[in-house]
TORNU-729066 format. One record per residue: z, x, y of N, C-alpha, C, O, CB in turn; chain. Coordinates in nm, 4 decimals. Glycine has a CB too. Layout:
BEGIN
{atom {Z X Y} {Z X Y} {Z X Y} {Z X Y} {Z X Y} A}
...
***
This chain:
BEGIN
{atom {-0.7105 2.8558 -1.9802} {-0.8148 2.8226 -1.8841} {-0.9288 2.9223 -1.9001} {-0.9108 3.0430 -1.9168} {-0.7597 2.8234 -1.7383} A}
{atom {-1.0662 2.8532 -1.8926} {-1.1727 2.9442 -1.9237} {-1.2364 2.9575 -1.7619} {-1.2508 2.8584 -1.6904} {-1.2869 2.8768 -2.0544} A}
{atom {-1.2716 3.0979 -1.7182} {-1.2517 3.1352 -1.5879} {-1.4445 3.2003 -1.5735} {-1.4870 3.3141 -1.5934} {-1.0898 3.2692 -1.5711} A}
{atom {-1.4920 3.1212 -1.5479} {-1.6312 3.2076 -1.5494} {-1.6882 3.1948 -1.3691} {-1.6645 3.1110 -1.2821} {-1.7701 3.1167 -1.6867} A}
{atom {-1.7795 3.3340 -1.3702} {-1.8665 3.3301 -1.3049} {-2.0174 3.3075 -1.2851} {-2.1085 3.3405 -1.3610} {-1.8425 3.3876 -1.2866} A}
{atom {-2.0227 3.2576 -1.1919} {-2.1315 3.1680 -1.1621} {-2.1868 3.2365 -0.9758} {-2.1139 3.2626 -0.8801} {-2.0543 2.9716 -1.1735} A}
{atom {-2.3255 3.2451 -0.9870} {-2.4405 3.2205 -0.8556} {-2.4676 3.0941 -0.8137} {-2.4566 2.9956 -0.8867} {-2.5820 3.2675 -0.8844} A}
{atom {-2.5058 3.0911 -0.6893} {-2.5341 2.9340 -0.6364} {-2.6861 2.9510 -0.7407} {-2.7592 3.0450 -0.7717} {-2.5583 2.8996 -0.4082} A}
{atom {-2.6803 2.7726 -0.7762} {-2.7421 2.7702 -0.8699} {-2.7828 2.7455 -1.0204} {-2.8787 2.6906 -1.0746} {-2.7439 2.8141 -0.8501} A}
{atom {-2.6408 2.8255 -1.0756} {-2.6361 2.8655 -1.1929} {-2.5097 2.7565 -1.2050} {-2.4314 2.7135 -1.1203} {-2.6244 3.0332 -1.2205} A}
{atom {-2.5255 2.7296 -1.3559} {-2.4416 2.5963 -1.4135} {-2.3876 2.6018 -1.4806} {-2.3975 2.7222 -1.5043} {-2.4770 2.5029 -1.4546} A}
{atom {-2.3046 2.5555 -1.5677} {-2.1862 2.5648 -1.7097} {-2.1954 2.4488 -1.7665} {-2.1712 2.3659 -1.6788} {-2.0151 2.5860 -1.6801} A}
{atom {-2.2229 2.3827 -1.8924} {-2.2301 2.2630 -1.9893} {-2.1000 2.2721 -2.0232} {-2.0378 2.3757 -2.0463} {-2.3333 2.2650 -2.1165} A}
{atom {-2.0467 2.1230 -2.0263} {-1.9698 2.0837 -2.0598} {-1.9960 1.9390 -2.2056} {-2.0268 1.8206 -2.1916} {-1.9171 2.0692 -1.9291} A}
{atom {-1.9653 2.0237 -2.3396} {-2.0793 1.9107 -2.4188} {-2.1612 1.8830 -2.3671} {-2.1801 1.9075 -2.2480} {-2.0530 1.7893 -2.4563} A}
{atom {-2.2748 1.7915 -2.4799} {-2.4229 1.7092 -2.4408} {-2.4492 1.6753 -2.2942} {-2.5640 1.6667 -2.2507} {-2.4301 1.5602 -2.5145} A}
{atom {-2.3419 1.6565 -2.2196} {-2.3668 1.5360 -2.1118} {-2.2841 1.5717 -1.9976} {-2.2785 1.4848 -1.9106} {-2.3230 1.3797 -2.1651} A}
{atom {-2.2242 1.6696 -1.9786} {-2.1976 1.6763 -1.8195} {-2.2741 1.8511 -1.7873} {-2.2824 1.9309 -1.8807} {-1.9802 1.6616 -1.7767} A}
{atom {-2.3031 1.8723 -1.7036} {-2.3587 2.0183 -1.6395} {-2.2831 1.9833 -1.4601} {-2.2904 1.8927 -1.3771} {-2.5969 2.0338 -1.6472} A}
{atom {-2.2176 2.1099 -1.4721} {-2.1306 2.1513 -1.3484} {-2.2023 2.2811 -1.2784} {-2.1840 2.3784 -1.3516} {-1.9656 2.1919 -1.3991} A}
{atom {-2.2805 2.3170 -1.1574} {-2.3236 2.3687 -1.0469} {-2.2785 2.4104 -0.9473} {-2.2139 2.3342 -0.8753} {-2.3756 2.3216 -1.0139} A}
{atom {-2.3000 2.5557 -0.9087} {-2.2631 2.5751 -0.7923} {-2.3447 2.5557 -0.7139} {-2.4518 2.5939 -0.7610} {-2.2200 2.6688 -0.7737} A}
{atom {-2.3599 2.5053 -0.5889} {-2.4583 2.4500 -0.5242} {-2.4321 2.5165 -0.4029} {-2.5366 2.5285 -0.3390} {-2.4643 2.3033 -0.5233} A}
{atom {-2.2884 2.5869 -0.3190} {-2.3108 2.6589 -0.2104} {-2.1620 2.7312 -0.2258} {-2.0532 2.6853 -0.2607} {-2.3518 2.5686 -0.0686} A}
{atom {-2.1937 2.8319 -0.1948} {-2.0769 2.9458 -0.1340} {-2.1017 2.9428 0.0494} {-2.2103 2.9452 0.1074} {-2.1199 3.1459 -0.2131} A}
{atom {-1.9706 2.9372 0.1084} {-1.9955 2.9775 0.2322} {-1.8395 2.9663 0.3177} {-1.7792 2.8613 0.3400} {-2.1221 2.8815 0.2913} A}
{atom {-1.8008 3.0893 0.3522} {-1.6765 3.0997 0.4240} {-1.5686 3.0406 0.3393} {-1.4951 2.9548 0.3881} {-1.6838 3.0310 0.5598} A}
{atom {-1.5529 3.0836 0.2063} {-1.4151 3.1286 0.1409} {-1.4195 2.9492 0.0382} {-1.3217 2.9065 -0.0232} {-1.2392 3.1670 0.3023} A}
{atom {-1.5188 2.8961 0.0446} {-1.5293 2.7886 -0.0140} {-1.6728 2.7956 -0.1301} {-1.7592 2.8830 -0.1362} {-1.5328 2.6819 0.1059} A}
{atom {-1.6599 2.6857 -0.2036} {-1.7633 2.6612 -0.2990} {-1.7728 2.5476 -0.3124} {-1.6703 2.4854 -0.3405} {-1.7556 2.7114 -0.4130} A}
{atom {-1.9157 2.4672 -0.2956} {-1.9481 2.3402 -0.3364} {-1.9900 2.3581 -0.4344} {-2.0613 2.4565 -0.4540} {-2.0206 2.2669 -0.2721} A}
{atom {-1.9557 2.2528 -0.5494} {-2.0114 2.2146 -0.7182} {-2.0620 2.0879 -0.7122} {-2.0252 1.9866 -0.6526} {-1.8897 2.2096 -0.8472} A}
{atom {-2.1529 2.1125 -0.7847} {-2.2076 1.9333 -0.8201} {-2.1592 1.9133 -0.9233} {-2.0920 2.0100 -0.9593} {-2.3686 1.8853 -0.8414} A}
{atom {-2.1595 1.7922 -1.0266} {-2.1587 1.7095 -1.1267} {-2.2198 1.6243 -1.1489} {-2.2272 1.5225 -1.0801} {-2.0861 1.6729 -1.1417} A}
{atom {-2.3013 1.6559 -1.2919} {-2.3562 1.5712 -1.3353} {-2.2884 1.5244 -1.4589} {-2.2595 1.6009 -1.5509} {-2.4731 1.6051 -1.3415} A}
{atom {-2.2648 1.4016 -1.4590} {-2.2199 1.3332 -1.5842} {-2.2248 1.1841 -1.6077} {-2.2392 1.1137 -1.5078} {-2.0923 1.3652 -1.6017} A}
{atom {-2.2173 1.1408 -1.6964} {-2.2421 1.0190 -1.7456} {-2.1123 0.8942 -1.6421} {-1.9923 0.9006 -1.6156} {-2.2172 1.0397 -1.9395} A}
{atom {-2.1938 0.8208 -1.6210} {-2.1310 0.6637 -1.5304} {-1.9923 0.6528 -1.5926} {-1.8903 0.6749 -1.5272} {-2.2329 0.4845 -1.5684} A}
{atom {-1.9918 0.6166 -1.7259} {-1.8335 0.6379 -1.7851} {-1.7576 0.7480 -1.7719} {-1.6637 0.7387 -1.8509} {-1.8242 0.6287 -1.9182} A}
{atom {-1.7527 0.8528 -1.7072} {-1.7034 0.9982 -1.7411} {-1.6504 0.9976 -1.5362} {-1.7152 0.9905 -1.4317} {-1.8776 1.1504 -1.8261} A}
{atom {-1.5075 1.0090 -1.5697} {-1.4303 0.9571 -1.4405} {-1.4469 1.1296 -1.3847} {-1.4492 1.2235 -1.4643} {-1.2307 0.8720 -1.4698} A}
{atom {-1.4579 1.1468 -1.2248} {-1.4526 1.2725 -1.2155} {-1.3361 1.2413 -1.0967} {-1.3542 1.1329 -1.0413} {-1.6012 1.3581 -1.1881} A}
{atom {-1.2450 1.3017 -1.0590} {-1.1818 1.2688 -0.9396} {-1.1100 1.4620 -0.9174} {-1.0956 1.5585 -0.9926} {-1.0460 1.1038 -0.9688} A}
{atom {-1.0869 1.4358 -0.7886} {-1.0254 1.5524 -0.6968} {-0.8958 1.5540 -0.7689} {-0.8315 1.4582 -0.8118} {-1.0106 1.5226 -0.5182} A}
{atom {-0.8607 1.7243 -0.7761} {-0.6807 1.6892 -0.8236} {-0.5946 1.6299 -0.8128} {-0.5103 1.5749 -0.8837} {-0.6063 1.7365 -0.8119} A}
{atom {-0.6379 1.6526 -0.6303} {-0.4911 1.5683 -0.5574} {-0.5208 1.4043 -0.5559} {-0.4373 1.3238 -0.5146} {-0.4605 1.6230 -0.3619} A}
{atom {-0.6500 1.3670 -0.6062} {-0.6490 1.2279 -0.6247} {-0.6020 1.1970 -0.7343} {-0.5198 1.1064 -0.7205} {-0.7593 1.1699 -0.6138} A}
{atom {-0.6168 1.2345 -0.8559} {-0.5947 1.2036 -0.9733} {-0.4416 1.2209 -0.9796} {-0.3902 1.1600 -1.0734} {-0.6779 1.2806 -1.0662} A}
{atom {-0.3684 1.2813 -0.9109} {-0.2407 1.3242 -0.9125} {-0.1552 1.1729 -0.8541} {-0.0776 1.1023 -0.9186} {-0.2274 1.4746 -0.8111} A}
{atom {-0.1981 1.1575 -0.7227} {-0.1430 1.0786 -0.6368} {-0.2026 0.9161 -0.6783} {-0.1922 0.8245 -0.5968} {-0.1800 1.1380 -0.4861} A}
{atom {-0.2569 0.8986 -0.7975} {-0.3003 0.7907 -0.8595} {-0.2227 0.7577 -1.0021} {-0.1823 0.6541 -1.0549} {-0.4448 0.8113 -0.8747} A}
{atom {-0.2224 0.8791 -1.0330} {-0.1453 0.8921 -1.1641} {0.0497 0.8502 -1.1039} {0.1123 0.7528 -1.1459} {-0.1795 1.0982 -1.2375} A}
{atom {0.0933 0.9312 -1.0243} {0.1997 0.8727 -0.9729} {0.2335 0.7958 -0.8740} {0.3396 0.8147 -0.8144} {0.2526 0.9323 -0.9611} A}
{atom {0.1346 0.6806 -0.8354} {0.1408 0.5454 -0.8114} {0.1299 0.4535 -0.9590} {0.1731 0.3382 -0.9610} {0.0213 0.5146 -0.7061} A}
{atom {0.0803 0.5040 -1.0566} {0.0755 0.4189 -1.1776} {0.2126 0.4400 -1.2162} {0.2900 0.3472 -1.2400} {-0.0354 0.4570 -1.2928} A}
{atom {0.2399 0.5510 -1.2217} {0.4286 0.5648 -1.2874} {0.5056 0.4698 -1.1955} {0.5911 0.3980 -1.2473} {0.5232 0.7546 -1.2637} A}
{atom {0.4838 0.4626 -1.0666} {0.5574 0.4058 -0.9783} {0.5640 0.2911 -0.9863} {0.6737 0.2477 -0.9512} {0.5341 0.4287 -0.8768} A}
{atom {0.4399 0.1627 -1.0420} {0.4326 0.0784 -1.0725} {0.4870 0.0035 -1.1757} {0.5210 -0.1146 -1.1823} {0.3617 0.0850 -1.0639} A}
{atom {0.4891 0.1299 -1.2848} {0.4977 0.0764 -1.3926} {0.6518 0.0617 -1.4073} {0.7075 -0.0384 -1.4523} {0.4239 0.1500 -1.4933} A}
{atom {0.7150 0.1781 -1.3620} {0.8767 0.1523 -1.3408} {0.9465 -0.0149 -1.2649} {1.0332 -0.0951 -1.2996} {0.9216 0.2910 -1.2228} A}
{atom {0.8497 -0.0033 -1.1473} {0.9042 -0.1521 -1.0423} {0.8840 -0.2912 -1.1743} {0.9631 -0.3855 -1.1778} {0.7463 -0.1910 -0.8496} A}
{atom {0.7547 -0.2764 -1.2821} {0.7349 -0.3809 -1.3316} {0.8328 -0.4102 -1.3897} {0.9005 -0.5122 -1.3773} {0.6437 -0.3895 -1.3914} A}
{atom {0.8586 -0.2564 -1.5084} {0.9959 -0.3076 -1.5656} {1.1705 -0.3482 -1.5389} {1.2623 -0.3980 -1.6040} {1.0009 -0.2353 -1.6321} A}
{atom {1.1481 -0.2926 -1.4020} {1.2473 -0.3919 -1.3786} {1.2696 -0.5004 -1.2927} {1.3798 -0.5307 -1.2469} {1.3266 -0.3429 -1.3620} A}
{atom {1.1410 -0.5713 -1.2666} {1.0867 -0.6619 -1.2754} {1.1092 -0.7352 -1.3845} {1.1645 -0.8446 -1.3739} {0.9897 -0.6380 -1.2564} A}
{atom {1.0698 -0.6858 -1.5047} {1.0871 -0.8018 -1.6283} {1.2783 -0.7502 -1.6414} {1.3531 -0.8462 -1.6229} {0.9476 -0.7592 -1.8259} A}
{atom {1.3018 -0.7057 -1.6508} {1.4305 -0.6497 -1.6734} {1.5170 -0.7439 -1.5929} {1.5986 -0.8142 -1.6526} {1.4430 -0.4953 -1.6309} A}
{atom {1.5026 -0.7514 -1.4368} {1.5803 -0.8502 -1.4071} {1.5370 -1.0074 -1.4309} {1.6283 -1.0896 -1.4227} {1.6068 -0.8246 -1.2814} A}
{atom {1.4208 -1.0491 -1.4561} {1.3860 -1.1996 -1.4522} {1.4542 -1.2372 -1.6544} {1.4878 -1.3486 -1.6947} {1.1512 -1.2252 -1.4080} A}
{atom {1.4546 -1.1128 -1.7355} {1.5450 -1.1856 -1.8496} {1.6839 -1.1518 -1.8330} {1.7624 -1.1522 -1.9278} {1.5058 -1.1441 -2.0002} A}
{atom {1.7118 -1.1267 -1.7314} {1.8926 -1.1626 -1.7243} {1.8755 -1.2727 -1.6646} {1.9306 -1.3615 -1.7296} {2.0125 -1.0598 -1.6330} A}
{atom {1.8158 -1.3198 -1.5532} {1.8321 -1.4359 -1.5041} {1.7219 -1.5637 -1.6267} {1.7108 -1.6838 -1.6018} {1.7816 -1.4129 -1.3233} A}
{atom {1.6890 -1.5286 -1.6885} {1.6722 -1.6315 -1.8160} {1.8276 -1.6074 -1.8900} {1.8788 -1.7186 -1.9027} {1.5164 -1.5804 -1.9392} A}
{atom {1.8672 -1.5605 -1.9128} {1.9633 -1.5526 -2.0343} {2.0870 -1.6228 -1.9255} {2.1085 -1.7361 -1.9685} {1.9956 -1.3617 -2.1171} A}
{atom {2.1333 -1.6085 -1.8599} {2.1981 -1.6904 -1.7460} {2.1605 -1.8178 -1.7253} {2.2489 -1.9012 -1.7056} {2.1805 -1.6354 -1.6265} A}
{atom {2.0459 -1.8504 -1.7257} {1.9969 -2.0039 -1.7394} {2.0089 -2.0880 -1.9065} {2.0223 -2.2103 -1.9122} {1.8199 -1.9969 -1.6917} A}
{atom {2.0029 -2.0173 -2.0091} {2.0093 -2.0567 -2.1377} {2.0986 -2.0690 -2.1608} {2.1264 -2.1742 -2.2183} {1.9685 -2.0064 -2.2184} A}
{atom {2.2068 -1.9710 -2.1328} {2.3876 -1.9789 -2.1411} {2.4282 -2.1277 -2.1648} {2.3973 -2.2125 -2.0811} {2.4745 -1.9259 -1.9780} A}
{atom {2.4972 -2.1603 -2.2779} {2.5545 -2.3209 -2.2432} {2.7048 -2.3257 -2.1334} {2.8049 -2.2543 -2.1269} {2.6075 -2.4033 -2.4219} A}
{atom {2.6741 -2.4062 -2.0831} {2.7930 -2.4493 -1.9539} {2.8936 -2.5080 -2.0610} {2.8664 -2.5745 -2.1609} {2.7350 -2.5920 -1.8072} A}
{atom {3.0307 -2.4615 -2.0092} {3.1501 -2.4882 -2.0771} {3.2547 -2.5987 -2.0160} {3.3601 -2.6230 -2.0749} {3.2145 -2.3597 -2.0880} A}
***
C-alpha cells in the first residue's frame, strides 16, 4: 500500500484519468473527491464488500438451482420399467 500525504487541496493521479483530492479535514475525518471517467466504478468498501458477497450468495443459490432442476430432468428421462 502506497501511503501519502496530502493538504486540503492537494491531489494524487491515478493514470491519465482519475485525480483523487482532499477536499476537507475536520474532527478526525477527511473528505476526498474523485474524479474519474463514467466507466471507472468507484464504490465505498463496505459497499463493494456487501455487493461482492451478495453476488457469491447468488451465484451459489443458482447453482443449485440448476443442480436440482437436472436431477429432476434425469428422473423424468429415466425409462419406466
Amino acid at each position: 500500500m502506497l501511503v501519502l500525504t496530502r493538504k486540503i487541496g492537494e491531489s494524487i493521479h491515478i493514470n491519465d484519468d482519475i485525480v483523487v483530492s482532499v477536499v476537507e479535514v475536520s474532527r478526525g475525518k477527511v473528505r476526498i473527491g474523485v474524479e474519474a471517467p463514467g466507466d471507472v466504478s468507484i464504490l465505498r468498501s463496505e459497499i463493494y464488500s456487501r455487493i461482492r458477497e451478495e453476488n457469491i450468495e447468488s451465484s451459489a443459490s443458482k447453482t443449485e438451482t440448476l443442480t436440482d432442476a437436472v436431477k429432476l430432468l434425469k428422473r423424468k428421462i429415466q425409462p419406466r420399467k
